[in-house]
C-alpha positions, 0 to 999 in steps of 0.5 A: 846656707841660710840654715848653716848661718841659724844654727851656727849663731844657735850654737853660739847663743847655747854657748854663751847662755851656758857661759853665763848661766856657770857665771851666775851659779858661781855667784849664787855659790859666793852669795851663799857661803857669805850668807853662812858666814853672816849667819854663824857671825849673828847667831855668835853675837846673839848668844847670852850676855852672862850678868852677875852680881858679887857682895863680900859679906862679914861686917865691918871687917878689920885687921886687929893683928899681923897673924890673923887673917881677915875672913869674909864671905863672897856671895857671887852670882852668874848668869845660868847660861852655860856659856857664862863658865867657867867664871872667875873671882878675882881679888885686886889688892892696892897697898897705899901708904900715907897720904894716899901715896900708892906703895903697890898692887897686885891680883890673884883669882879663883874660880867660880863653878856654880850659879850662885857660889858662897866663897869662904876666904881668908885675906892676909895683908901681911903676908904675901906669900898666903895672901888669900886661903879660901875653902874649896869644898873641904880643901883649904887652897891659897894663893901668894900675891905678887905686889908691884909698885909703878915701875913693875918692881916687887915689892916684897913687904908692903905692909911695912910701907902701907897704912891702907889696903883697898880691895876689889873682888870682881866675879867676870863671867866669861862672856862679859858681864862683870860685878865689883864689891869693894873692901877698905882695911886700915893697916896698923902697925903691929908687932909680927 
């Protein structure tokens, strides 16, 4: 009887040291699949942080007629990581009339491929419907603008309301970074 009772209360302990050897191997399993899941979390947080530097080169730049386009050169530059592109150069156009008082604003952008980018543009604030032409290796491509006032109303002209343009060209790599050159134009009034 005295065996019977020993090998029942083995068997028991068998049973219940596999009960919690399953336990512990489930677990270790979760504690794995966590570890995994807190390593991909790290090694995408430790990629790049993509830097870049933009400045609008031309001179004192100035509109002299309604016609004639306004031409710069935007120098941008991105961090060489591939997990900086594709970038984008964006224009953030902001109409004031006088006084300072905002008339309206609206942004276009275009994008930047290469390291270093010399972007060739011609901005034209009296007209939106081909505010910015830039060349594009041999192509001239150009983009309209739509301009909103504070309520979100488009503003069809505001040339005809605005004594002033105040520009922000920002290149924005796309995994952060972000650069700012600024552009000031006086807009007199002339004849179209």
């Amino acid at each position: 009887m005295m065996i019977g009772t020993l090998l029942f209360f083995l068997l028991g302990m068998q049973d219940g040291s596999q009960a919690e050897v399953s336990r512990l191997q489930g677990e270790v399993s979760r504690l794995s699949s966590e570890l995994d899941s807190t390593r991909a979390a790290l090694q995408a947080e430790t990629r790049p942080y993509c830097s870049a530097q933009i400045h609008v080169q031309g001179g004192a730049l100035r509109v002299t007629a309604a016609d004639i386009p306004v031409r710069a050169n935007i120098l941008s530059m991105v961090s060489s990581s591939s997990d900086c592109f594709p970038s984008d150069i964006r224009f953030t156009a902001t109409y004031f009339g006088a006084g300072e008082s905002f008339v309206c604003s609206g942004n276009i952008g275009i994008p930047q491929n290469q390291n270093v980018q010399n972007t060739t543009v011609e901005l034209r604030p009296y007209e939106l419907e081909a505010f910015l032409k830039w060349w594009d290796g041999a192509t001239l491509r150009q983009q309209s603008m739509v301009c909103r006032d504070y309520q979100g109303n488009d503003v069809r002209n505001p040339s005809e309301l605005a004594t002033s343009l105040q520009i922000y060209v920002s290149v924005f790599p796309r995994r952060g970074g972000l650069a700012t050159s600024e552009i000031q134009l006086s807009l007199p009034r002339v004849p179209r």
